[in-house]
ZAMARGU-4260 file (C-alpha; in steps of 0.2 Angstrom, whole numbers, plus 5000, padded with zeros to 4 digits):
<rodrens>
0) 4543/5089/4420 | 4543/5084/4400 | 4563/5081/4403 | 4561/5070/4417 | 4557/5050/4409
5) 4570/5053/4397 | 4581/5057/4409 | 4577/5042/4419 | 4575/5030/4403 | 4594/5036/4397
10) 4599/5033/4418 | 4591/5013/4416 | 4601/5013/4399 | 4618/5017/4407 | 4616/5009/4421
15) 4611/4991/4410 | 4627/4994/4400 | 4638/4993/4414 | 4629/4977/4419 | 4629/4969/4402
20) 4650/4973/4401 | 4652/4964/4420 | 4644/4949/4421 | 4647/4950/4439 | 4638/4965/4443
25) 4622/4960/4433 | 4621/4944/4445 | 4623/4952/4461 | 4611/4964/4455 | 4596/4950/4450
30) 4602/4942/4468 | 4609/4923/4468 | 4604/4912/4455 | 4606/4894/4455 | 4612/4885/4441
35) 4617/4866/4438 | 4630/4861/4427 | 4619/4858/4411 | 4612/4875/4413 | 4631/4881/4413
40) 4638/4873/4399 | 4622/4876/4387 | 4624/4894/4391 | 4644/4895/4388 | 4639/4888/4370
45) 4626/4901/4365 | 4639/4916/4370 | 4653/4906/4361 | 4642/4905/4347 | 4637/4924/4349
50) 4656/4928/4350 | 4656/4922/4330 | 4656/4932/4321 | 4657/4948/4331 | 4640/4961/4329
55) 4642/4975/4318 | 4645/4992/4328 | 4628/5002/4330 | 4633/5021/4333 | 4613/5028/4331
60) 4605/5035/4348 | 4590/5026/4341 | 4597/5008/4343 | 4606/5012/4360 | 4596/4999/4368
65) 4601/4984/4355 | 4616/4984/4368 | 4607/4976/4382 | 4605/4962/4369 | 4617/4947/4368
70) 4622/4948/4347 | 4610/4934/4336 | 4620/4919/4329 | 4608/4920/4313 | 4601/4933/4304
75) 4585/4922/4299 | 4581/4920/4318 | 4573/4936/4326 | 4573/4935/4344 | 4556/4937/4354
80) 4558/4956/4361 | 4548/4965/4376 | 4547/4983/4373 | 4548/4997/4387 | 4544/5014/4380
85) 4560/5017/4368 | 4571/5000/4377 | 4569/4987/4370 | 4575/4968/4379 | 4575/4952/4371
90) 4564/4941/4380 | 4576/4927/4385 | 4589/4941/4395 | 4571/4945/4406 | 4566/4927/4407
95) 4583/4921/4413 | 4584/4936/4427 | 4570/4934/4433 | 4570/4917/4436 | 4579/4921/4452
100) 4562/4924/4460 | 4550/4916/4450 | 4554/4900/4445 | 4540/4895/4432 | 4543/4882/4423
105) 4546/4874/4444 | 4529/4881/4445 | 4523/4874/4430 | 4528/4856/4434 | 4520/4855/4453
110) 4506/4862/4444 | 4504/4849/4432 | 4505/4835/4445 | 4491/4841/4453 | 4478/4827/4447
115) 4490/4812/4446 | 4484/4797/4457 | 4502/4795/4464 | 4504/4813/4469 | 4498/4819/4488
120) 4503/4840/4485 | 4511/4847/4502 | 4504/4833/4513 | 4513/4833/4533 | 4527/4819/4535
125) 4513/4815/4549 | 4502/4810/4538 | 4512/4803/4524 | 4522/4791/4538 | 4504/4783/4541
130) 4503/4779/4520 | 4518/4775/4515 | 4518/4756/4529 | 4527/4744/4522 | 4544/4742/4511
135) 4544/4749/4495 | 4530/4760/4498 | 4532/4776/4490 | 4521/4793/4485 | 4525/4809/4476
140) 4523/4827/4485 | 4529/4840/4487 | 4546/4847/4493 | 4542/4865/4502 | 4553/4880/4495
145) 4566/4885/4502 | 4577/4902/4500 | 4587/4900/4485 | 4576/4885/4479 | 4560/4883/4470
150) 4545/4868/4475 | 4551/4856/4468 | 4543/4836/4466 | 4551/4823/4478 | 4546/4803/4479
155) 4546/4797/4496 | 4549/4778/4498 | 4547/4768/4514 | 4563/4760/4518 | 4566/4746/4533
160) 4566/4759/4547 | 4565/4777/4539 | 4555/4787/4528 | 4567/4795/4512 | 4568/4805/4499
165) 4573/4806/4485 | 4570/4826/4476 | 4568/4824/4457 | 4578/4836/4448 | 4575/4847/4431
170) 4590/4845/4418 | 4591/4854/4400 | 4597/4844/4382 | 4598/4856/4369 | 4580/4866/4370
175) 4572/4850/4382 | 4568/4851/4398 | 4570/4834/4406 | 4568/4826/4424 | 4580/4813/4433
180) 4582/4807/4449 | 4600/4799/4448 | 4607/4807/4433 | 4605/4793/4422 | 4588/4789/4417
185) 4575/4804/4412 | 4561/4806/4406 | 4552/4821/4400 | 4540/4823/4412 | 4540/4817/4430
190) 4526/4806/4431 | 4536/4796/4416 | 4551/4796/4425 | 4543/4786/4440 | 4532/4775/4431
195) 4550/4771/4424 | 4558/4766/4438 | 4542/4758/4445 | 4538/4748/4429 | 4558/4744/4421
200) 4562/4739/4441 | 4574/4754/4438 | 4583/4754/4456 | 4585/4771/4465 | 4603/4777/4468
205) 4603/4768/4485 | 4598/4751/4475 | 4583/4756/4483 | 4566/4748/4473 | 4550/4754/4469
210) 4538/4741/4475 | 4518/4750/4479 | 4512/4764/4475 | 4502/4772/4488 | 4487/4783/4477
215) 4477/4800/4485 | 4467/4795/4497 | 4448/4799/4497 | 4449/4814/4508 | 4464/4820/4497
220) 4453/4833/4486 | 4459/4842/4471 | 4455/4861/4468 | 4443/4859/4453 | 4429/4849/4465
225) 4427/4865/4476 | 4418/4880/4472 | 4419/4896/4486 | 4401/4904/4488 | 4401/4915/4503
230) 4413/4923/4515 | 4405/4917/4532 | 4419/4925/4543 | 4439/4930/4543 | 4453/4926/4555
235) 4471/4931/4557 | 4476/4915/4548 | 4462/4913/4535 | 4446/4913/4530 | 4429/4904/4529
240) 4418/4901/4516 | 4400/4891/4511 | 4402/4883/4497 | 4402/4867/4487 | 4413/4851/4485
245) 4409/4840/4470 | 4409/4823/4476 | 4405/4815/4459 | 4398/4821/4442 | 4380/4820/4447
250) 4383/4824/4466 | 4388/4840/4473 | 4386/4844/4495 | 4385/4858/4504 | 4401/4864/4514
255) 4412/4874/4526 | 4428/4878/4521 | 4442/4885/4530 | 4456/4893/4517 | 4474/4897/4521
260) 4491/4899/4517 | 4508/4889/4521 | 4517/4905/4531 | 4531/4905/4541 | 4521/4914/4555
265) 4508/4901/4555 | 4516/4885/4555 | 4509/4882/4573 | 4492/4884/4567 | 4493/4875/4552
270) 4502/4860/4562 | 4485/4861/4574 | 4475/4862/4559 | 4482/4845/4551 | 4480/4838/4567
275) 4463/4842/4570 | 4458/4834/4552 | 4471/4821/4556 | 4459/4816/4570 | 4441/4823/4559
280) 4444/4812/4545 | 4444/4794/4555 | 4427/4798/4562 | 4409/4794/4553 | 4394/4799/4563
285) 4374/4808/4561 | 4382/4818/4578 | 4398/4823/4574 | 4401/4833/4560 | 4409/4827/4544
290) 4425/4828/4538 | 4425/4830/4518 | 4443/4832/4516 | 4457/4845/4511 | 4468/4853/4497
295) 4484/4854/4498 | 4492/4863/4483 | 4507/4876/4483 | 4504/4888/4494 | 4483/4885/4499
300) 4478/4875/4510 | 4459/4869/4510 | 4450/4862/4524 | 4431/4855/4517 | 4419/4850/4532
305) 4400/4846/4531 | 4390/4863/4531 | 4376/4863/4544 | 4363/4877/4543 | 4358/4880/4558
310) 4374/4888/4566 | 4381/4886/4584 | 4369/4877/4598 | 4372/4892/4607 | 4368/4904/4596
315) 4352/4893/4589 | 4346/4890/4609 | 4347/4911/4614 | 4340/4915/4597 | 4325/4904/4598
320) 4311/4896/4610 | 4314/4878/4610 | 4303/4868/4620 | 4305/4854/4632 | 4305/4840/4622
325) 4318/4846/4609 | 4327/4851/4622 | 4328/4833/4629 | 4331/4828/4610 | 4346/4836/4609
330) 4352/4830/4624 | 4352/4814/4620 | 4361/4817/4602 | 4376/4826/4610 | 4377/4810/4622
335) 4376/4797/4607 | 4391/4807/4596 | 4401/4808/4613 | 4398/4789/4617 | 4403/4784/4598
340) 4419/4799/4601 | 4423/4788/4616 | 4423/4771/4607 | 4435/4778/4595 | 4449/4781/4611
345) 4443/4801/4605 | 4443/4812/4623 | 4433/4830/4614 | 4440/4840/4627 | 4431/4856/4624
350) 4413/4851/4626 | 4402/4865/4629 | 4384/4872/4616 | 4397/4885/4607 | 4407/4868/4600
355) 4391/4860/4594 | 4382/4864/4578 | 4364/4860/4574 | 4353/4856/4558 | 4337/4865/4559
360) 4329/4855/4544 | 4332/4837/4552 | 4332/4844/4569 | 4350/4834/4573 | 4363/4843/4585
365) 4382/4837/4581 | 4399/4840/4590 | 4412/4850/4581 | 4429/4860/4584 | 4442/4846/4588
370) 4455/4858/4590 | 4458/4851/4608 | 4455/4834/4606 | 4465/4819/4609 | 4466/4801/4605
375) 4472/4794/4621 | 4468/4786/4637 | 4475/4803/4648 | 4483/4819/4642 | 4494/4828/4654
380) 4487/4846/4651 | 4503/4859/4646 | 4507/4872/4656 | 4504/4886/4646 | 4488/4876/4639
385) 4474/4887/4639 | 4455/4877/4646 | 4439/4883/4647 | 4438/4882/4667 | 4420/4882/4672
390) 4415/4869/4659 | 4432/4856/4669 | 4431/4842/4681 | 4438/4844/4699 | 4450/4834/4695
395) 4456/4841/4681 | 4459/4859/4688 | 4468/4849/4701 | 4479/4835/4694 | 4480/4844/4676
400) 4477/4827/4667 | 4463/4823/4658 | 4451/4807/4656 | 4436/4799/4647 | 4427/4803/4661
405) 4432/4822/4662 | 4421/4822/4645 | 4407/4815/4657 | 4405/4829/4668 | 4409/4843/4654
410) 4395/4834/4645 | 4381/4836/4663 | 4388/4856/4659 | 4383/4855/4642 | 4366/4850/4647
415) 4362/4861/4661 | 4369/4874/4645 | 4355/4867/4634 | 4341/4867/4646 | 4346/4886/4651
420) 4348/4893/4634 | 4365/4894/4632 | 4369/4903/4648 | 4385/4903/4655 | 4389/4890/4668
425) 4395/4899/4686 | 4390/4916/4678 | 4389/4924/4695 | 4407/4919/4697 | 4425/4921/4690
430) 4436/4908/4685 | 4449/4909/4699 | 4432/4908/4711 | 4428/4891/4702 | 4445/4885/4702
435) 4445/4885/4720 | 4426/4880/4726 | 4424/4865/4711 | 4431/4852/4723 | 4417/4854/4735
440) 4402/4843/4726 | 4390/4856/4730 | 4397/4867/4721 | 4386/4865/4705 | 4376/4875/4692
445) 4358/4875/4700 | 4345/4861/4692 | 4328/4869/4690 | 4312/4860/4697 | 4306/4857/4680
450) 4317/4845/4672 | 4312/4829/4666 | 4317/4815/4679 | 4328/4808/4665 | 4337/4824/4662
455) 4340/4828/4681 | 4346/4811/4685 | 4361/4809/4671 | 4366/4827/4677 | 4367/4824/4694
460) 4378/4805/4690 | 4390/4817/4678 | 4392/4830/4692 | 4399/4816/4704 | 4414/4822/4711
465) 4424/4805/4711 | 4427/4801/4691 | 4425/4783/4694 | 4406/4787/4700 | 4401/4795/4684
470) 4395/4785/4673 | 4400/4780/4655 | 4391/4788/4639 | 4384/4773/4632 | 4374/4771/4649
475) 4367/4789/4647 | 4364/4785/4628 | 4353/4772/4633 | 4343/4781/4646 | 4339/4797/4636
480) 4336/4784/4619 | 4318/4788/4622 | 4318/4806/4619 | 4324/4803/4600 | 4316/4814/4586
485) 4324/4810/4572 | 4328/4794/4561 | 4342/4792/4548 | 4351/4777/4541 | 4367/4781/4552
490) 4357/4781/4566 | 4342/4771/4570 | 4334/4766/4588 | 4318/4758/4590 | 4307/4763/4600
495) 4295/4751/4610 | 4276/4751/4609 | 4268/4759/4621 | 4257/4750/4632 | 4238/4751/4630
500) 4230/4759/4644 | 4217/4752/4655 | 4200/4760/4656 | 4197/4758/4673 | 4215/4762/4685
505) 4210/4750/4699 | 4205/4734/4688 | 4225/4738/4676 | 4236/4725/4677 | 4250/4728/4686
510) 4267/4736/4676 | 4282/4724/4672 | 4293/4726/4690 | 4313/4733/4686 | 4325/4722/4691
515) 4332/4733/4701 | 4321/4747/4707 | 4333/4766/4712 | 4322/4781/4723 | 4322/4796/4713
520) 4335/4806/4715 | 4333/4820/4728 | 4333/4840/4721 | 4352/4845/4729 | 4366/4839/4716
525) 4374/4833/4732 | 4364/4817/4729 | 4372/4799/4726 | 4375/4794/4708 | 4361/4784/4703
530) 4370/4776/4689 | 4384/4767/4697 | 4400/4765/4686 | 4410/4747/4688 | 4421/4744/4702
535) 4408/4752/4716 | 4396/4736/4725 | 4384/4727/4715 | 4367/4731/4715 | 4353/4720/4729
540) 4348/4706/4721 | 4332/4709/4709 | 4317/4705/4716 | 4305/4692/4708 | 4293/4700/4695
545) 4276/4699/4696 | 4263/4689/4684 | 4266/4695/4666 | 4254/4707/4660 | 4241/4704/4647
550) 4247/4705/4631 | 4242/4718/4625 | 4253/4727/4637 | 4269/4720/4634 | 4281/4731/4626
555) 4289/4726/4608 | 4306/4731/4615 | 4318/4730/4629 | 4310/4733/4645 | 4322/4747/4650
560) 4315/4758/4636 | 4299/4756/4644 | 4307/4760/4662 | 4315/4779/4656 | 4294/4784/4649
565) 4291/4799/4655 | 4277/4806/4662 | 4272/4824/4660 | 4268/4833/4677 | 4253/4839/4677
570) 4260/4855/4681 | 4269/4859/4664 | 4260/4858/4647 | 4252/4844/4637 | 4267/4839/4622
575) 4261/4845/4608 | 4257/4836/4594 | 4270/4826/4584 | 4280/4824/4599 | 4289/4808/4601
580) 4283/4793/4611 | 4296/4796/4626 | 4283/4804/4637 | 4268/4792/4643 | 4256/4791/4653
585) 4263/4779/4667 | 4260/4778/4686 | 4266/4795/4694 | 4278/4794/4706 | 4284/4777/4700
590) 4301/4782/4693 | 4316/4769/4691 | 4331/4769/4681 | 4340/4755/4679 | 4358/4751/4685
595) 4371/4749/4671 | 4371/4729/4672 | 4352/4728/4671 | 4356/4740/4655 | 4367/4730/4647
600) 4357/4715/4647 | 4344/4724/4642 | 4353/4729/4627 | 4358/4711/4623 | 4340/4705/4625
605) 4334/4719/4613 | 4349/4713/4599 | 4343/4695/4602 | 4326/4700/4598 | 4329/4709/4585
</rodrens>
């Protein structure tokens, strides 16, 4: 046992003699190297130079291992030596092998560009096609290692009709290491180089000029602003964390982040993860949840959203008793996120309560998980394209494209959801069942008796079978507006006054007429849309309204926010109080909802006022 590392220490010996005498076996041993012309000829020098004059013979077993050592040119110059137990190998011979696998002074320069303002890491052509516009534009990144080759830094310059670039190369003078792009002009680091040909109007080997530089953008974070708290779950491709992103030196945010690595077996999800913050960072809304931005650098990949406490709406609704009016609050916050989704040419695609998150301390509900989303007017659904079926349209199931207004009846699922905690939609059934029975429009989750008129009438518009009869999300903003419960800068609707009751029912003044008055819905979802999308008939003519009321009675705003007031059965509880204003005391049995023209002008009235 004793004998044995001597053994294996004289085996190593022999074994790196044979090396050291063929040149040829020592490089197919540290496996292909790759070497430029420079590298070459400064190496050639130092072994001529080794070669005279010859080293002195050294017979002693103790100083075997000195022959693993290319012979020093000086006596004053004492190599920097790594010692192994009884070997000893001058530090340059390790350096140089095992450069082959680790190049680190290619590390060490990517590393460096990390916090320049020209430099965008391993950013997806994608994205870098929509900075780099107009001719001359150009950005530094990140070239991808390949086998055989190191990352390395690359400018990409926006010519005429095409995106190139041009890879900046390493070069060695004497005991500098230098950077060139063209072999001509260098500069020691790389950031010099560019400012060179960017400031000196130096062209680029195609005559090509560097005209703009295109800076990081804001969402284009840098490594040092984040700081990983706590693991909140793990996936095969990464991993998620609460933590903190450092938005300036006094202001620091909560956050989500999803970490992973640039694999080859992951490449579809991270080409689906870029794309879902492709689409994340052009949105800014209270109910949609924001994107911070992401770090690109080597290998890691960061993706930093806003953190919301409360979890998933599903989770939050089975987890807790929410009463009636939150309920309805939420409701309407799901409908203003998708209506502003919707102005942005953004179809979610995958709304359900599982995809919405919720913050418990301002009691706000925003839509998340992009991952299906597109910007478009219709998307032809692949057809290996895995859907959530029971929360699809008829018409998706059947034609396999998807619209605007497939989001509007996904949306009616999402509420019957809410107002169920969280149960699942057709939970008596399978999905082949649904697939077949969704084009018949009694085929519908069941509406319980105790929804609020409001609620009941915008699921039953988003359940039309025909798409053109659902009606658009701006509409059903505006008739659930009055079940707000929160206020923010981002998002801030007034409310009207309520109108002062009378003390004796029979001497009140009469209530403001609609201008166009729609019956109450019947319970069976069967029941005709009342919100009526454009292209169907117009409306009967308003009738003329009756005397104004006093004044006292008049509301401050719109009449239509006074129209969707609520009135609480006197079957179900009294709203507790600190409740919002959306459910008055009005005329039972009195119920209109306006048609989307009378809504409109409405609006415009309100603005004008305003």
């Amino acid at each position: 046992m004793g004998e044995e590392p001597s053994k294996c220490a004289s085996g190593k010996k022999e074994e790196s003699s044979k090396m050291d005498k063929n040149p040829e076996e020592k490089s197919s041993w540290l496996g292909p190297v790759n070497r430029n012309k420079d590298q070459d000829e400064k190496e050639s020098d130092s072994r001529k130079v080794a070669l005279e004059p010859p080293p002195p013979q050294q017979d002693s077993s103790a100083t075997k291992a000195q022959s693993l050592l290319p012979p020093s040119p000086s006596q004053a110059q004492k190599p920097t030596m790594s010692k192994f137990g009884t070997i000893e190998v001058e530090r340059d011979v390790i350096d140089k092998g095992m450069a082959a696998f680790v190049d680190e002074a290619a590390e060490k320069t990517i590393f460096e560009l990390q916090n320049e303002p020209w430099y965008h890491g391993s950013l997806p052509l994608e994205d870098i096609g929509a900075l780099v516009a107009a001719q001359g534009d150009f950005l530094l990144r990140e070239l991808e290692p390949e086998e055989g080759r190191a990352p390395m830094p690359c400018l990409t310059v926006r010519l005429e009709t095409q995106l190139k670039d041009y890879p900046i190369h390493t070069v060695y003078a004497e005991d500098s290491r230098l950077y060139t792009i063209d072999g001509t002009n260098k500069a020691t680091t790389v950031m010099g180089l560019v400012q060179k040909h960017y400031e000196q109007k130096i062209p680029l080997p195609d005559e090509t000029l560097l005209v703009n530089p295109i800076p990081k953008q804001r969402w284009e974070l840098t490594k040092d602003k984040i700081t990983l708290l706590t693991k909140l779950g793990e996936g095969a491709f990464g991993e998620v964390w609460q933590g903190t992103l450092r938005q300036s030196a006094t202001q620091t945010v909560s956050a989500a982040i999803k970490v992973t690595k640039l694999k080859e077996d992951n490449k579809k999800y991270m080409q689906e993860l870029f794309k879902e913050a492709r689409l994340m960072r052009q949105y800014q809304h209270v109910n949609v949840v924001a994107f911070y931005g992401m770090v690109m650098e080597n290998e890691n990949v960061m993706i930093v959203m806003e953190m919301v406490n409360g979890g998933g709406l599903d989770h939050y609704l089975k987890k807790n008793t929410v009463s009636i009016p939150d309920k309805c609050s939420y409701a309407f916050d799901v409908a203003l996120g998708l209506y502003y989704l919707h102005s942005k040419r953004c179809m979610h695609r995958d709304l359900a309560c599982r995809n919405c998150l919720i913050d418990t301390q301002k009691n706000i509900v925003k839509i998340s998980d992009f991952g299906l989303s597109k910007q478009a007017d219709s998307y032809k659904i692949q057809a290996n394209e895995k859907i959530p079926t029971k929360w699809q349209a008829p018409e998706v199931l059947a034609t396999h494209i998807y619209t605007r207004e497939c989001d509007v009846y996904s949306y009616g699922i999402l509420v019957w959801e809410i107002f169920n905690d969280a149960k699942m939609p057709f939970e008596e059934y399978d999905n082949k069942t649904v697939r077949q029975r969704l084009s018949d429009p009694t085929f519908r989750p069941h509406l319980s008796e105790d929804l609020p008129d409001e609620i009941r009438v915008v699921v039953t518009a988003c359940w039309a079978a025909a798409p053109d009869s659902r009606p658009v999300m701006k509409d059903v903003a505006w008739i659930l507006k009055g079940f707000q419960k929160h206020n923010t800068t981002e998002q801030t609707v007034k409310q009207p006054a309520p109108p002062t009751p009378a003390a004796n029912p029979a001497t009140a003044p009469p209530a403001p007429a609609p201008k166009t008055q729609i019956p109450k819905p019947a319970q069976a979802p069967t029941s005709p849309s009342p919100l009526p999308n454009q292209g169907r008939p117009p409306p009967p003519p308003p009738t003329p309204p009756p005397p104004p009321p006093p004044p006292h009675a008049v509301p401050a705003a719109p009449v239509v926010a006074a129209k969707v007031a609520k009135q609480v059965p006197p079957q179900r509880k009294a709203v507790p109080k600190g409740a919002t204003q959306q459910l008055k005391p009005t005329q039972p049995q009195s119920r209109a909802i306006s048609t989307k023209k009378t809504v409109r002008k409405d609006v415009e009235t309100g603005r004008r006022r305003r």
